[in-house]
N, C-alpha and C positions, 0 to 999 in steps of 0.2 A: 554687452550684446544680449539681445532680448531674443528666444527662439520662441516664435510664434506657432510656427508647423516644421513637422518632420515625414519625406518622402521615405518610408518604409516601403519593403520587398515582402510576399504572401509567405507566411510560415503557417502550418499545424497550428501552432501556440495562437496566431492572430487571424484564424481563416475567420471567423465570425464578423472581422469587420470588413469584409467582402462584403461586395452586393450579392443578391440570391444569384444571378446568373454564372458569377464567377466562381462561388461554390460546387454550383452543378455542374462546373465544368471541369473541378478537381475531383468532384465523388467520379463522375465517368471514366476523367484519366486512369483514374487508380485502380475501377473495375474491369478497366479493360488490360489493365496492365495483370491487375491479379487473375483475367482469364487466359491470359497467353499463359503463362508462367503453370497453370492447372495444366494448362496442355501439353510442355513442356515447350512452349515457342520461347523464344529469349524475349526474357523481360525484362524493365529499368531498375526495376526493384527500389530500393529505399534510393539510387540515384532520382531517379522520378520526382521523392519530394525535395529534396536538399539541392537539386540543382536545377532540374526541367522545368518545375512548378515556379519556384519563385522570380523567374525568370519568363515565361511564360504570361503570367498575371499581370496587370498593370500594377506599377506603385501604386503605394494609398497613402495620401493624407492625412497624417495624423497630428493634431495639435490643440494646444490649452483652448479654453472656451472663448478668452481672448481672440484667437484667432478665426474663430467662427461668424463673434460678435464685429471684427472689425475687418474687413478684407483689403480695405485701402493698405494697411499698415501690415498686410503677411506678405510675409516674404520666404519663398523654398528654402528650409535649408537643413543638412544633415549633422544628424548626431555622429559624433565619430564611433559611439560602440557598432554603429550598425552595420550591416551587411547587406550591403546595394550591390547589385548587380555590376560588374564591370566588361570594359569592351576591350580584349587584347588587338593591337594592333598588328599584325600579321607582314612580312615583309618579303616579298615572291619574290624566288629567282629567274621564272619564266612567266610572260605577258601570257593572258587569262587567253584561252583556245577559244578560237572563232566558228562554232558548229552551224553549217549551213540548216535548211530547215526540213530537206532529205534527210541527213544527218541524226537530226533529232528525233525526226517520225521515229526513224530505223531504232532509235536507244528505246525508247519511249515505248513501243513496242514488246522489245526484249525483256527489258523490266517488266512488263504488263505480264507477259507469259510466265517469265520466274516468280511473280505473285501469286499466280495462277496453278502451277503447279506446284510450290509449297502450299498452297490453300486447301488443294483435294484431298476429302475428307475431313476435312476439318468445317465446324460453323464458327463462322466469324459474326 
């Protein structure tokens, strides 16, 4: 078996081979995570990059030059050291609640407010 490319998950170790946009969008996470946490708002803290981030970012493609050179012949596939993101399957005991669209205004509101009064005095 010939591994041509490997779908990697964004680590620290490998942010560089992000595109610029994807970068800036880790420095921000992490500046805004490191200004709540100044404030004492609860922060992700080092969950942020070990779990939010690499999850968050799209995989990236990484593979021999082979792989580059030939695209007919690549083919996805993962090394087994790696640490790809996974999807737990979840199994309800009660069918998902039906909120009409009153319902919702009425939450959506609530939350608005409680945003709103933990906010005062504060710059966000």
């Amino acid at each position: 078996v010939i591994t041509l490319e490997v779908m990697v998950p964004w680590s620290p170790a490998k942010n560089k081979a992000w595109p610029d946009a994807s970068r800036a969008l880790v420095k921000l996470m992490l500046m805004i995570d490191a200004r709540r946490s100044n404030r004492g708002i609860p922060a992700l803290g080092s969950a942020l990059v070990t779990h939010v981030l690499a999850l968050a970012l799209p995989l990236k493609r990484v593979g021999s030059p082979l792989a580059s050179q030939s695209q007919h012949r690549t083919r996805p596939v993962t090394e087994p050291d790696a640490q790809l993101p996974f999807i737990e399957y979840l199994d309800h005991a009660e069918p998902p609640a039906i909120i009409d669209q009153e319902m919702a205004a009425t939450l959506v509101a609530e939350m608005e407010a409680g945003y709103i009064e933990r906010s005062m005095g504060t710059d966000v």
